[in-house]
C-alpha positions as CSV (number, residue, x, y, z in Angstrom):
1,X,-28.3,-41.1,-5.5
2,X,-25.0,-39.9,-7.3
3,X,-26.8,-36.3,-7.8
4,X,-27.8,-36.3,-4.4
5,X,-24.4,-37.1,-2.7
6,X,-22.6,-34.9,-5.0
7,X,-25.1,-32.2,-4.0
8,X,-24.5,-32.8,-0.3
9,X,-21.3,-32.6,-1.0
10,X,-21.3,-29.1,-2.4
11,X,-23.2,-27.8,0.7
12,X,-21.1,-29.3,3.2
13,X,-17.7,-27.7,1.4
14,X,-19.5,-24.3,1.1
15,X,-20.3,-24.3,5.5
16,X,-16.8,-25.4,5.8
17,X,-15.8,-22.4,4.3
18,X,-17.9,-20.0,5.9
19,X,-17.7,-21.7,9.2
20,X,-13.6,-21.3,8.9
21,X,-12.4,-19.1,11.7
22,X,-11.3,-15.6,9.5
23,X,-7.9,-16.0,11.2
24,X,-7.0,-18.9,8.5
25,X,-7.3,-16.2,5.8
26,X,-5.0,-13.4,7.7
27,X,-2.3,-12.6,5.6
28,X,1.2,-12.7,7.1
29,X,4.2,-10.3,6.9
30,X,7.1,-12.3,4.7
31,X,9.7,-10.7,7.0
32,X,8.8,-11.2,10.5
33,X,6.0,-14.1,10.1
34,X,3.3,-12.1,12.0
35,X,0.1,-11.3,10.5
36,X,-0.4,-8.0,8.5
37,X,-4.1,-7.6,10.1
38,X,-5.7,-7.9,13.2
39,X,-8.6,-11.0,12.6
40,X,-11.2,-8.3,12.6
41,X,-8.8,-6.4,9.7
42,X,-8.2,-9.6,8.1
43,X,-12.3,-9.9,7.2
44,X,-12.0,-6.3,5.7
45,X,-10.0,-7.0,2.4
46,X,-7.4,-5.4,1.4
47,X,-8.3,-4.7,-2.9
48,X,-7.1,-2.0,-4.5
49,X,-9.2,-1.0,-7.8
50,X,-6.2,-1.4,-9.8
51,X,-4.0,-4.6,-9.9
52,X,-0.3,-4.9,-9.5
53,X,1.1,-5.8,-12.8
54,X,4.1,-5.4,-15.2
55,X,3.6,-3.1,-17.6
56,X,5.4,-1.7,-20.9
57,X,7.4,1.3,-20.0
58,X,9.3,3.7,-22.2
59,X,10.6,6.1,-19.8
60,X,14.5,6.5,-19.7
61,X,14.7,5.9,-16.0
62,X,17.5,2.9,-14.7
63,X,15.7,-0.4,-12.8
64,X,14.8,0.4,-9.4
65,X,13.5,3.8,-10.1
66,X,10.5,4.7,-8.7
67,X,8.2,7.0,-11.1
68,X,4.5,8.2,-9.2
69,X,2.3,9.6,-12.2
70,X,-0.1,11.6,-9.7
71,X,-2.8,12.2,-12.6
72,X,-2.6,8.5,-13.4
73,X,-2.6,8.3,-9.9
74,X,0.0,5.2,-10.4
75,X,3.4,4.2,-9.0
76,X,5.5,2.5,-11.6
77,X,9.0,0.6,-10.2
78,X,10.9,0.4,-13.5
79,X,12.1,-3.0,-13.6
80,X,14.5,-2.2,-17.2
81,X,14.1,-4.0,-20.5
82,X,11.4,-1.5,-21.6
83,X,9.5,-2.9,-18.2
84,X,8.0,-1.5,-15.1
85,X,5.3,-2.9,-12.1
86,X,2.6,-0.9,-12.2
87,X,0.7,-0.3,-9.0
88,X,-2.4,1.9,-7.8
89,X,-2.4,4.6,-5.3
90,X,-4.2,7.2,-3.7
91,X,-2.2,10.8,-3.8
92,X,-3.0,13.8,-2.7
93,X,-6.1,16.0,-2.6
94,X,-5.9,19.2,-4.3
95,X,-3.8,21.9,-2.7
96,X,-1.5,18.9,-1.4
97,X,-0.4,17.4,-5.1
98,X,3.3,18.1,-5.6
99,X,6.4,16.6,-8.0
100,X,9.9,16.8,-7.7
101,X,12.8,14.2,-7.5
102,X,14.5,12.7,-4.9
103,X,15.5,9.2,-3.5
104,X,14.0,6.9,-0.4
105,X,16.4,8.1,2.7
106,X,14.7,5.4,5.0
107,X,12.3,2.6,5.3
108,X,10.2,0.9,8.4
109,X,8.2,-2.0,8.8
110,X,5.1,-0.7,10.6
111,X,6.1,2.5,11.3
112,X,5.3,4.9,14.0
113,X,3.0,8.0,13.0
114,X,3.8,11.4,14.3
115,X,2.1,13.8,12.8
116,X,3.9,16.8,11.0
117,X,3.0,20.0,12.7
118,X,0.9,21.1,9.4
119,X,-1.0,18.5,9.7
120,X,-1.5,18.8,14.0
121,X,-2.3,22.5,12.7
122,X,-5.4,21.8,10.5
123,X,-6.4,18.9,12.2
124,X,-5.7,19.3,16.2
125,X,-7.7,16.4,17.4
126,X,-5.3,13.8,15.6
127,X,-3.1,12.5,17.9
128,X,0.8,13.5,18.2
129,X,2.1,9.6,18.1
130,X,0.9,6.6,16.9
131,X,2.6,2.8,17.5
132,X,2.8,1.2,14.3
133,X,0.3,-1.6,13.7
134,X,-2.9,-2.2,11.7
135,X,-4.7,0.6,13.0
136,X,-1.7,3.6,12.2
137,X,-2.3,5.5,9.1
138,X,1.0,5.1,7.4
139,X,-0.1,0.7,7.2
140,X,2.1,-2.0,6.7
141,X,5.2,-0.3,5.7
142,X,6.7,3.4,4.9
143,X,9.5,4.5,2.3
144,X,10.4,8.2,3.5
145,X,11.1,10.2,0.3
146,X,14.2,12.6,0.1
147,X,13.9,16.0,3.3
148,X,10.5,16.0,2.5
149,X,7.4,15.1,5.1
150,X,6.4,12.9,2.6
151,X,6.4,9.1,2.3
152,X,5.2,5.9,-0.3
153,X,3.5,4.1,2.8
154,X,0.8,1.8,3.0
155,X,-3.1,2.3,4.4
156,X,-5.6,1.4,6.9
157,X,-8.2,2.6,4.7
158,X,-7.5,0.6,1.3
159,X,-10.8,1.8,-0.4
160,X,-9.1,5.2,-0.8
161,X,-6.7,3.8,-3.5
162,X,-7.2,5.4,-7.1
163,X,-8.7,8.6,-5.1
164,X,-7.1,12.1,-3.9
165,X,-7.7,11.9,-0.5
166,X,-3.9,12.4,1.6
167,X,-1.6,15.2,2.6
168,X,0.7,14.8,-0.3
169,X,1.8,11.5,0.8
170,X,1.2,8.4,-1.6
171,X,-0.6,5.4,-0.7
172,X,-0.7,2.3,-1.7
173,X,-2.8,-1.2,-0.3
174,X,-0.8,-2.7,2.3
175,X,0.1,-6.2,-0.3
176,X,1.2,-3.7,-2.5
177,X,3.1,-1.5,-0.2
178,X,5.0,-4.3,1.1
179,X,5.8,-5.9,-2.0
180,X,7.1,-2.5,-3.4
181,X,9.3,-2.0,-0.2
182,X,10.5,-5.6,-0.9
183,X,12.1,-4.4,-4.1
184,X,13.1,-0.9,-3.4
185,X,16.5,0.2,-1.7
186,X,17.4,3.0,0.0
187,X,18.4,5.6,-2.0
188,X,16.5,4.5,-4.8
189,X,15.2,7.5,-7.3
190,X,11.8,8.6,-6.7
191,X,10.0,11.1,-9.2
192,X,6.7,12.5,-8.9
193,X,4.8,13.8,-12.2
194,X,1.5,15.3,-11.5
């Protein structure tokens, strides 16, 4: 009879589970309380093939510098003490991999999309603006990097992470993004290494 109940009681937790509306296992914004996902976005998860975690670092950059290894195709925030987070991201394909140095000049919480007029060039069906929301490219949140068109932001399409895939921009999953733009200031150092 124990073996039985104990049984029953199994099955009944597993339909409680799967009978749970996917809206109790939306994710929601720290900042403004409001979920990250639509509840059709919050069924799709959000994994990225590499998991956020700190990391030995031995690069002579000061805490709060951001360091993008393109060919690692990983963001490292260096966090000082020999330290840094280590996240994955998807970069760009080839013919839109660059590096420099430069510093975050801004930062949105789900930002508009427009287009740069590059992009609107190869692509004209995209469209020239986008309202910021679960369905905009750029994701949860956007750091804008230096004078250039590019920006650390995160993505609708979080299978992409760990692949080539962007317009030079760097991706991240939308947890990750946000976490990242949690910790990172305005002007902040960002290098890029291929």
């Amino acid at each position: 009879m124990g073996r039985t109940r104990a049984a029953l009681s199994g099955l009944v937790g597993a339909f409680v589970a799967l009978a749970t509306p996917a809206a109790a296992f939306t994710a929601f914004d720290p900042l403004t309380r409001q979920p990250l996902y639509s509840t059709e976005e919050a069924v799709k998860a959000q994994a990225s093939p590499v998991p956020r975690e700190v990391v030995s670092f031995d690069g002579r950059h000061a805490p709060g510098t951001i360091v993008v290894s393109t060919s690692e195709r990983r963001l490292y925030f260096v966090l000082g003490n020999g330290q840094a987070l280590r996240y994955g991201i998807g970069v760009g394909r080839p013919g839109f991999t660059w590096a420099g140095s430069h510093s975050i000049t801004m930062k949105r919480e789900w930002p508009d999309w427009r287009p740069p007029a590059a992009m609107l060039k190869r692509r004209p069906d995209l469209p020239r603006y986008m309202k910021g929301g679960p369905d905009n490219p750029l994701g949860a949140r956007a750091m804008y990097i230096g004078s250039t068109i590019y920006r650390i932001h995160g993505s609708n399409e979080p299978e992409t992470i760990g692949e080539a895939v962007s317009s030079g921009c760097i991706r991240m999953t939308n947890e990750d993004v946000t976490d990242l733009y949690n910790r990172a200031r305005v002007g902040a150092r960002v290098i890029v290494q291929r």
